[in-house]
N, C-alpha and C positions, 0 to 999 in steps of 0.2 A: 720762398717755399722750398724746403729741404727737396734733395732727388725722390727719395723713396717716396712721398705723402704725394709727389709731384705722380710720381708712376702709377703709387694706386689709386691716386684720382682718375688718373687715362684709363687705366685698366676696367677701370668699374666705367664709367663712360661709355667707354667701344663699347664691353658686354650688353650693357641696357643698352644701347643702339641696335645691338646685330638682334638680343631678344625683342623688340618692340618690330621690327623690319623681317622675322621672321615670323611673328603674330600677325602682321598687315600682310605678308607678300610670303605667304609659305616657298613660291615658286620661281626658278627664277631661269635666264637664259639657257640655254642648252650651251656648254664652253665649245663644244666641238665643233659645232654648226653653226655656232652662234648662233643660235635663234631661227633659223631656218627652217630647220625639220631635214635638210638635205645639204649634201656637198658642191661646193662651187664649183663647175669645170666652166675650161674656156675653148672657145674650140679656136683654130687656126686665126680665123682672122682676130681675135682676141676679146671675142665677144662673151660675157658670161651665158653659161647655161644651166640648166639642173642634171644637177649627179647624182650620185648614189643615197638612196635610202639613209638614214641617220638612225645607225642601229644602239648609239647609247641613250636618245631620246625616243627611240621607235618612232621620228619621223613628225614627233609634234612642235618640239622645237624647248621644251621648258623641263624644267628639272627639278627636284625637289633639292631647298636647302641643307646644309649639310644640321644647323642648327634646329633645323624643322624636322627631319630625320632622327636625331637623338630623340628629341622631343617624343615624337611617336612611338617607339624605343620605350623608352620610360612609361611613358602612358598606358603600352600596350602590356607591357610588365606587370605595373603595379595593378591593372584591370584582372590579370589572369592571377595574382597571388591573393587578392584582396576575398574574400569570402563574401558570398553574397547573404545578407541581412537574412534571419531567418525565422521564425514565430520561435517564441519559448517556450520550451515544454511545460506540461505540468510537471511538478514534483512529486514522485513515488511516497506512498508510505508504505513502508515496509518494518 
């Protein structure tokens, strides 16, 4: 299989992957917290504890995908351009 037909096989692959796993799992770790909700501190003897508030998750731990975010983006777009269906006039004679 030539390079390029090889590439955009992968390429089309990944994408259905990351679209089918943003339709199942809109949501997903917080990067910062990893999933916590909060930051890990240790105190002296080297014990984990709870830290600070996780202000990019506000503390719940999960995140919206970046693929699920355009999604919504679009959605919310073409919702707000699209005209909503409306009875037909009669026709004037005149």
């Amino acid at each position: 299989m030539p390079l390029p037909a090889f590439a955009s096989t992968f390429l089309l692959l990944f994408t259905l992957g990351y679209i089918s796993l943003c339709a199942a799992s809109p949501f997903g770790r917080c990067r910062k917290c990893d999933g916590l909700g909060f930051a890990l501190k240790h105190d002296r003897a080297g014990r984990p504890k709870r830290g600070k508030h996780c202000r990019r998750c506000d503390g719940h731990g999960i995140r919206i995908r970046t693929g699920r975010h355009l999604w919504n983006l679009w959605a919310r777009t073409y919702r707000r351009g699209t005209p909503a269906p409306t009875a037909k006039q009669p026709a004037q004679k005149g």
